[in-house]
N, C-alpha and C positions, 0 to 999 in steps of 0.2 A: 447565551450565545447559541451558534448551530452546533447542534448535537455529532454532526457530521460533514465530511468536505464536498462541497460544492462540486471541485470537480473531480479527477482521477487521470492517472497514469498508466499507460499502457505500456508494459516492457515486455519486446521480444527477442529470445534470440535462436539461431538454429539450434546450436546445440542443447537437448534437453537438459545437462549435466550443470551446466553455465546457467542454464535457469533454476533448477533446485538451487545451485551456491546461492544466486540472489534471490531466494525464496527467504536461505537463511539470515541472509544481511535485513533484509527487511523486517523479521520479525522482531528485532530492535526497537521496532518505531514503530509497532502494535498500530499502524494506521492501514484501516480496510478501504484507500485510495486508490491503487495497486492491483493491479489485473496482470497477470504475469503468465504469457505462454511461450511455445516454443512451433515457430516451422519457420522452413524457408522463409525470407524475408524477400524475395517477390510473389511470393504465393500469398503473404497476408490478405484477408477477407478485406474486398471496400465493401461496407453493408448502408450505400445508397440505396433510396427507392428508385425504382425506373424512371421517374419524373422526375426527381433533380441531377440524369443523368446527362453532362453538356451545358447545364446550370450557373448561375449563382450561389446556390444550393450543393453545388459539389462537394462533396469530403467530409470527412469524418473528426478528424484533429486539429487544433486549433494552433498545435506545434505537432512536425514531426522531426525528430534526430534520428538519422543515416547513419549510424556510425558502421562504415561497410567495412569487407573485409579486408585487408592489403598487405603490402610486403613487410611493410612494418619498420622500414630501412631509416627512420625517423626515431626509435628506438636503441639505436646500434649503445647508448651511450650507459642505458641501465645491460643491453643484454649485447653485450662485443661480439658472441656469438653466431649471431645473424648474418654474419657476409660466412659462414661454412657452408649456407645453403643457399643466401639470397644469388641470382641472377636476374639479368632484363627480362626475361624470357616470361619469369613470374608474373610483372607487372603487368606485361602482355594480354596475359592469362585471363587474368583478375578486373583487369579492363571492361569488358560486357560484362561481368556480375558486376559488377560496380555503377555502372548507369542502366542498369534492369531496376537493382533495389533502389537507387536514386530515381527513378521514374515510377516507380510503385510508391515511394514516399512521398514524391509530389502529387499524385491521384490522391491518395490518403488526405494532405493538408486543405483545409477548408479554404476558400476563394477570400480574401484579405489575411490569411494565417503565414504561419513562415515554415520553413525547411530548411534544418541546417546538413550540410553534406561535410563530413571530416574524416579525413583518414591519419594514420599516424606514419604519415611516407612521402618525401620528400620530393617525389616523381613525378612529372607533370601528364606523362600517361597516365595516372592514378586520379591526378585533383585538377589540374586548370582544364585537360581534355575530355574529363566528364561532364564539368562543370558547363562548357563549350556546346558539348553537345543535346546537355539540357534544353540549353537556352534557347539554342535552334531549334530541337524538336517541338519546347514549347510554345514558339512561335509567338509571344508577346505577352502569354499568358506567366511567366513569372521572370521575375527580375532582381538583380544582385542588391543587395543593400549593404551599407558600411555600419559594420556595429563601433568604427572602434572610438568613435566622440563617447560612447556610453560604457567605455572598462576603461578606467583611468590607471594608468601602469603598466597595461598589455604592451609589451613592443613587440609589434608586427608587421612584416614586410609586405609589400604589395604582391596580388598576387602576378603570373606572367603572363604576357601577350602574345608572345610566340617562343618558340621551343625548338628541336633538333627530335625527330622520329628515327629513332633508331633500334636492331634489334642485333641481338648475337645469336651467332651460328649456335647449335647444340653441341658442336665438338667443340667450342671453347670456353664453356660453363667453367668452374672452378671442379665441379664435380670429374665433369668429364672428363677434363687433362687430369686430374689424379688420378680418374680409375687409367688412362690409357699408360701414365707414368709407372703405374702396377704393370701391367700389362709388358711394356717393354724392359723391368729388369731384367736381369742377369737368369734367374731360373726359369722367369716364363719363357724368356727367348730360347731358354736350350729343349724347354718342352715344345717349342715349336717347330724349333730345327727336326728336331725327334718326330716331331708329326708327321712336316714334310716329307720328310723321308720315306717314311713310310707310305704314303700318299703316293710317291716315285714309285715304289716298291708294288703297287696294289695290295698293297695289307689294311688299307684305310679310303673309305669315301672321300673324294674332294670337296672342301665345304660349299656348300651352297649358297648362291648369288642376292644378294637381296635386294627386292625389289622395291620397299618401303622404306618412309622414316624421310628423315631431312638429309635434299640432297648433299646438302655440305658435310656431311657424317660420314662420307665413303673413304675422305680419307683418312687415312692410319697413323698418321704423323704429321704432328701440329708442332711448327716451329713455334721456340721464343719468342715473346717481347723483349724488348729492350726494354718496355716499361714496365714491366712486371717481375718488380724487383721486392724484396723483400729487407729491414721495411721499406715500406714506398717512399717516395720520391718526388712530389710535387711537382707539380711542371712550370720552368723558370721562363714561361713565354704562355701569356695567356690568349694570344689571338687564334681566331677561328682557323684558319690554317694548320698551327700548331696543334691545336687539338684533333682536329681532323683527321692528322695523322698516326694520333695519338691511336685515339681508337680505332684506326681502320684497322692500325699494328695490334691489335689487343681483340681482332677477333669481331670487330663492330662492324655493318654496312649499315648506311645512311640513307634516308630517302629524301628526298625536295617534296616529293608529293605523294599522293596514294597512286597515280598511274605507275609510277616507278619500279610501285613494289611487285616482287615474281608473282605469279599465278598460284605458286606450292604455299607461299607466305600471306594470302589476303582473308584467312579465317584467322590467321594472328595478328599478323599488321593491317586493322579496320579504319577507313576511312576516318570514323572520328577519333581516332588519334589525332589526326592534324593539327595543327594550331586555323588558329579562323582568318579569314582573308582579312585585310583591310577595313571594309565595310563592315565585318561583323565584328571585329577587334571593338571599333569607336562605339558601336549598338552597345557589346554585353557587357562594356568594363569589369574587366574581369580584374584589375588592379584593386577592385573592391574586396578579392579572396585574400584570409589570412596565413600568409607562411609565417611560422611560429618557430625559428634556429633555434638548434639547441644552445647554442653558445650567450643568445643575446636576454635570457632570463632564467640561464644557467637551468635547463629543463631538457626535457626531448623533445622531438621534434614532428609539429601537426600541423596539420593543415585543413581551414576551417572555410565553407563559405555558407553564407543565409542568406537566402533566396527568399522573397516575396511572391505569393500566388495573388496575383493580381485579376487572375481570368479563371474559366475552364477548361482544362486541357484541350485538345483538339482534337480530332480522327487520328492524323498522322501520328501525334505523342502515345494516345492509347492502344493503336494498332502494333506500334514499334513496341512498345512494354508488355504485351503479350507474345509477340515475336521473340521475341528475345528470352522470358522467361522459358518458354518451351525450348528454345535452341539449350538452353544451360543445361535444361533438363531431361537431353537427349528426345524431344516431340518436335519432329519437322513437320511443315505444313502440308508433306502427303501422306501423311500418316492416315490412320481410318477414326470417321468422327468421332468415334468413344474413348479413346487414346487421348484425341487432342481436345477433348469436350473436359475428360476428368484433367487435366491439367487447369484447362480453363475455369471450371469450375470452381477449382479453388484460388483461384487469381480473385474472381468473385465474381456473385451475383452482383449486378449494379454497377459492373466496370466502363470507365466511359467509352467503349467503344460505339461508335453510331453504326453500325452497317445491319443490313435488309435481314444478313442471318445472324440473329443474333445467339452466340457462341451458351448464352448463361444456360444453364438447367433449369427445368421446374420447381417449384419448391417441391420438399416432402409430400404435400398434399397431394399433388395433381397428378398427373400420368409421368409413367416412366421413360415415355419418348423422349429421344434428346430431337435438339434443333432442328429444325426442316420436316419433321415429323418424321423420320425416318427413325426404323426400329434399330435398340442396340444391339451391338454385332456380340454373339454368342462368345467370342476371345475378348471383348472389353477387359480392360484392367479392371479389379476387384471394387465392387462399389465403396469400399472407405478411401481409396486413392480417390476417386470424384465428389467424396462429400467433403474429408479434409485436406487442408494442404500440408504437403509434405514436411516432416522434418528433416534433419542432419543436413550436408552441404552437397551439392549437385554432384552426382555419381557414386556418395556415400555410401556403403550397402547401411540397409534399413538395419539385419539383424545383428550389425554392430554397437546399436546404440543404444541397446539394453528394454527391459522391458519394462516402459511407462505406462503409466495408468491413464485411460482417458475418461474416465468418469468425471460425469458432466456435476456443475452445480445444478439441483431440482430442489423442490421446495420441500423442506421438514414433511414429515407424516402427520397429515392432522392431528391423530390419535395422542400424538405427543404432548401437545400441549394445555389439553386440561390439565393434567397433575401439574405441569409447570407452571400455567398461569394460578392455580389456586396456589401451590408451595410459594411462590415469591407473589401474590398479589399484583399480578401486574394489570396493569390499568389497560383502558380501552386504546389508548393512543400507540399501542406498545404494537409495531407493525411488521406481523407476523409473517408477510411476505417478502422479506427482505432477510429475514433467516433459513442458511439453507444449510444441504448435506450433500455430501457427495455420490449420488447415485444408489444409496443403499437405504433399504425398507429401513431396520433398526438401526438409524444414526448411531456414530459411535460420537462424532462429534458434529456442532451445528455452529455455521458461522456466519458473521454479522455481514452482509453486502451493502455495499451504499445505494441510496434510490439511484442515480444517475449510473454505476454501471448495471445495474440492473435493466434500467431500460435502453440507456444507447448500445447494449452489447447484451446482453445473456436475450432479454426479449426480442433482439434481430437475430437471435440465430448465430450468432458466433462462435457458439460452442459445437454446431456443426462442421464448422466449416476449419477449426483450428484447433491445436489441441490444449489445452488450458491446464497449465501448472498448480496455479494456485487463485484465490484473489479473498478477502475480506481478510476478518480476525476470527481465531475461535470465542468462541461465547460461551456454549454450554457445553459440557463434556459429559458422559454416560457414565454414573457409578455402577460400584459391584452393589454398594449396599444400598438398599430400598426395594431391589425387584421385589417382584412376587415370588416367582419359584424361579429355579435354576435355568429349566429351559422355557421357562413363559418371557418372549421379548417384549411382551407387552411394556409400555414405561408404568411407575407406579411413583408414588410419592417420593420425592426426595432420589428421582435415580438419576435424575440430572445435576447436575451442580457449575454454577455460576464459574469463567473462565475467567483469571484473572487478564487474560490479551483485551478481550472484548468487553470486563465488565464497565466502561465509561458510558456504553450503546445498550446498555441493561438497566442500569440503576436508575436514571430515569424515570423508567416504567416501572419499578419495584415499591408499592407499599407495605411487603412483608419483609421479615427479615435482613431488613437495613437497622443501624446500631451506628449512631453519633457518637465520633470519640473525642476527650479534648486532645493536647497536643502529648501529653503525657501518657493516657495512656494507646493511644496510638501508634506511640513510638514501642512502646514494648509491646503491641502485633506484630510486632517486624523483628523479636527475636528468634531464634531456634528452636526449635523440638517443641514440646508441649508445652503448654502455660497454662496453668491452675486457675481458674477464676477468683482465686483471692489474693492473685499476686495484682490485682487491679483494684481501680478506687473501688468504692462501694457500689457510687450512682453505675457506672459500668459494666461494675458486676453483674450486678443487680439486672440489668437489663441481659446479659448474656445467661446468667441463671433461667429468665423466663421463654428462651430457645427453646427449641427442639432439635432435635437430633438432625445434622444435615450442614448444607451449605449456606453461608450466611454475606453480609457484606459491612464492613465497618466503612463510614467513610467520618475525614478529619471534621470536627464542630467549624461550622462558619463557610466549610468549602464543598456543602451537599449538591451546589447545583454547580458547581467550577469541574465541566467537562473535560477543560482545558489543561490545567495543571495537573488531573488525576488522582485526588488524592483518596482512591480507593483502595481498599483490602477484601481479599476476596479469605475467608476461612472457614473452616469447620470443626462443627460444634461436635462431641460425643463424650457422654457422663459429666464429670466437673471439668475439665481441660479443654482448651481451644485448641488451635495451631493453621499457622498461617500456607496459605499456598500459592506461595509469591515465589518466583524464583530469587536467586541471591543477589545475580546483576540486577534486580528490577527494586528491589530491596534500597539498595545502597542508593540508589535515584531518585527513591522516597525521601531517603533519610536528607540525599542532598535538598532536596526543594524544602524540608523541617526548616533546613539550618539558613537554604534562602529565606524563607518566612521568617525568620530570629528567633527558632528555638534551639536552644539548647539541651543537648541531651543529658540525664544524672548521671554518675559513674553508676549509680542503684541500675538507673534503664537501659544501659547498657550491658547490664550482665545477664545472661541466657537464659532459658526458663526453670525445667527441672535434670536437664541436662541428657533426656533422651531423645531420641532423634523421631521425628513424626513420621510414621509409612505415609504414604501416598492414598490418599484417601479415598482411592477406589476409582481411578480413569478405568473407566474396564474395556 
């Protein structure tokens, strides 16, 4: 079968930290499918050529998942703690980042591919009104589809067609009536009396007017609800009236429309909050979106919808998703072009926008003039903010988030591979360019990439444009023993040795130093500490005696070319004694697929070798 997968998976997320964690969940599943970086997720690179830019040819992924950021108010059921912080105000917020990453992910998805968009928040500012305004901006080019004839068991609700736009005042957050409830006990009132006073007296400045912030914050005292009772109280009248009242009392104002809403209020309350008229209602059915209650599969609670790209985006979709990113990320459109060029920049080379000036940068190669030929302005932002796109989450400070490594994946040192193609005999087919290292002359380690992210992503250049965590398997790793001298980094025989993640994408190519085992003694490679070459059959021995000193690879009799099930050992040989260098989880996974094959282990092959423990056979 194929030596390796067909295709691969891109995982991003802003926070670098969130992608180390799932660096180390993956290494579980030793598969080099997995491309894993971190930045903002409307900055991610579209790496189009210019020519499929407006296309057929559009996009990069054949699936993209959204799963954006949100209030999370769908959650309440694992974490009850969520309503100490949650407000409307949030969801508000979160709304434009919400349909920027949803608009960059549809750019992303190739022209018959899908997009799922899901948050874990129950808020129709969050999920039907982005989903809404997708569908508008994309103007025909994608469309809702129903997954749920194809998940038998899912029960999910329809998604909504129209909704109630509303927001709360900032004096009526839950936060804010606590801190104001501080604010008027008994001791701050009498430090205030105390102030005033003094204030009367000219012993104190009178405080000062403010001129900022939301006007409904000016006042000092916020009557009760009646409904804001404690615990609550459900409302024994569920008509629109009744509720209406409900939340007017509870600190809410309501809009009918977007003209409605104040002047101080329309950078938070945006037009595509709205629900969709009539006409666009019947267009986007939007009853195709999955609301997921918590109650009705005893879970939390999401909201899912998969969008079809059926077309190319349009002018207006790509011009608004570039808009928009720069708005999050504090670059308005009067800013000066190297400002708003390095934001663009990392949005990407190949973004579908059609216009006369087009925003993208040169490549590397060419001049350092941005667009219009006009020179860069000597306060330009730093050229790595216009080559990569940003990490952490819009307004994050950078030197919070600790110090990543951006070293790129490049190709092994040539130099390397003679002593390792002679040490393990590796054949011609054995493809050398698709082993790499992390930016550094003497590899410390070298790892297996697949052909397909190699060339739809490391050869377009993505590694400039984004910062890359991780992606393939180790393979080879750099011993202490074999150099030549201490500080010669030259490699020399035997100073590589075979990685047990990677070796399925090795053995392959290995004519030397592979060792057929039967099922017996196979299973006692997979002991502890040192093992003796005579605690094995003889034929086994025998061929482990004819070693050399170094790294070696046992694989199970019958399963040399079975890439699939794995059934390699990766060990090393020195004087009479082997010992394996398999970790212990990875171990016990062998032994399970033994016992699916129908071996049986001896009590004999079960018991440990000589009962010392093996150093580490020299990762240097």
């Amino acid at each position: 079968g194929r030596s390796e997968p067909a295709g691969y998976v891109v995982a991003n997320d802003a926070d670098p930290k969130r992608a180390y964690m799932l660096v180390n969940q993956l290494r579980r599943m030793n598969n080099p499918a997995a491309f894993v970086t971190s930045c903002d997720g409307q900055y991610f690179p579209v790496l189009d050529s210019k020519s499929d830019r407006g296309t057929e040819r559009e996009g990069s992924f054949d699936r993209v998942l959204a799963d954006v950021p949100c209030s999370g108010d769908g959650t309440v059921r694992k974490n009850p703690g969520i309503w100490r912080q949650w407000n409307h105000l949030g969801s508000l917020a979160l709304h434009p980042l919400q349909l920027s990453i949803a608009l960059r992910g549809a750019r992303l998805t190739k022209v018959g591919g899908y997009l799922v968009y899901s948050t874990c928040s129950m808020n129709p500012a969050e999920n039907e009104s982005v989903v809404a305004e997708l569908l508008r901006l994309g103007e025909g080019s994608l469309v809702l589809a129903d997954p749920r004839s194809r998940m038998d068991g899912l029960v999910a609700r329809p998604g909504w067609k129209t909704w109630r736009v509303l927001r709360e005042s900032k004096s009526r957050t839950r936060k804010a009536i606590k801190d104001q409830k501080k604010k008027r006990n008994a001791k701050m009132m009498a430090k205030k009396k105390e102030w005033d006073e003094k204030v009367e007296r000219g012993e104190a400045p009178p405080p000062k007017e403010r001129s900022d912030g939301d006007p409904d914050d000016k006042c000092d005292a916020v009557e009760p609800s009646p409904y804001d009772t404690d615990p609550y109280v459900a409302p024994s009248d569920w008509s629109y009236e009744s509720l209406s009242e409900r939340t007017k009392s509870l600190g809410f104002v309501e809009y009918a429309s977007f003209e409605d809403v104040e002047d101080d209020w329309r950078k938070r309350v945006r037009r595509s909050l709205f629900p969709p008229t009539e006409e666009e209602a019947g267009r986007f059915e939007l009853d195709k979106c999955l609301r997921c209650l918590p109650q009705d599969m005893d879970t939390g609670g999401f909201f899912v919808a998969l969008l079809k790209k059926v077309g190319p985006l349009g002018k207006n979709a790509t011009e608004r998703m570039d808009s928009m990113a720069r708005e999050m990320r504090g670059l308005g459109e009067g800013e000066g072009p190297a400002a708003v060029g390095a934001e663009t920049s990392c949005s990407g080379k190949g973004d579908g926008k059609a216009k006369e000036e087009d925003p993208t940068p040169p490549p590397a190669e060419e001049s350092a003039a941005d667009e219009g030929g006009k020179e860069k302005d000597d306060d330009a932002k730093p050229k790595e903010v216009i080559e990569r796109a940003p990490i952490g989450k819009a307004g994050q400070a950078q030197n919070k988030l600790g110090d990543y490594s951006q070293e790129d994946f490049v190709a092994a040192d040539p130099d390397i591979w003679p002593a390792v193609v002679e040490e393990y005999g590796l054949s011609p087919s054995f493809p050398r360019d698709q082993f790499m290292c992390r930016s550094t002359p003497a590899a410390k380690v070298i790892y297996f990439v697949t052909d397909r992210i190699k060339s739809d992503l490391m050869d377009r250049g993505v590694q400039d444009r984004v910062t890359v965590i991780n992606s393939g398997v180790k393979s080879f790793e750099r011993c202490k023993m074999g150099a030549r001298e201490e500080n010669d980094p030259r490699p020399a025989k035997g100073s590589y040795r075979v990685a047990q993640e990677g070796v399925h994408f090795v053995m392959p190519h290995m004519t030397k130093r592979v060792v057929s085992a039967d099922a017996d003694d196979f299973a006692k490679c997979l002991r502890e500490g040192f093992l003796r070459l005579d605690s094995f059959g003889d034929v086994f021995a025998g061929k482990l005696g004819g070693l050399e000193q170094g790294s070696f690879v046992v694989a199970l009799r019958g399963h040399e070319n079975d890439l699939v099930r794995k059934m390699f050992l990766v060990m090393w040989r020195r004087r009479d004694v082997v010992n394996c260098f398999v970790s212990k989880i990875e171990k016990e996974a062998i032994r399970s697929k033994l016992r699916a094959l129908g071996y049986v282990e001896s009590s004999e092959g079960k018991e440990g070798g000589n009962g010392e423990e093996a150093p580490d056979a020299g990762a240097g």
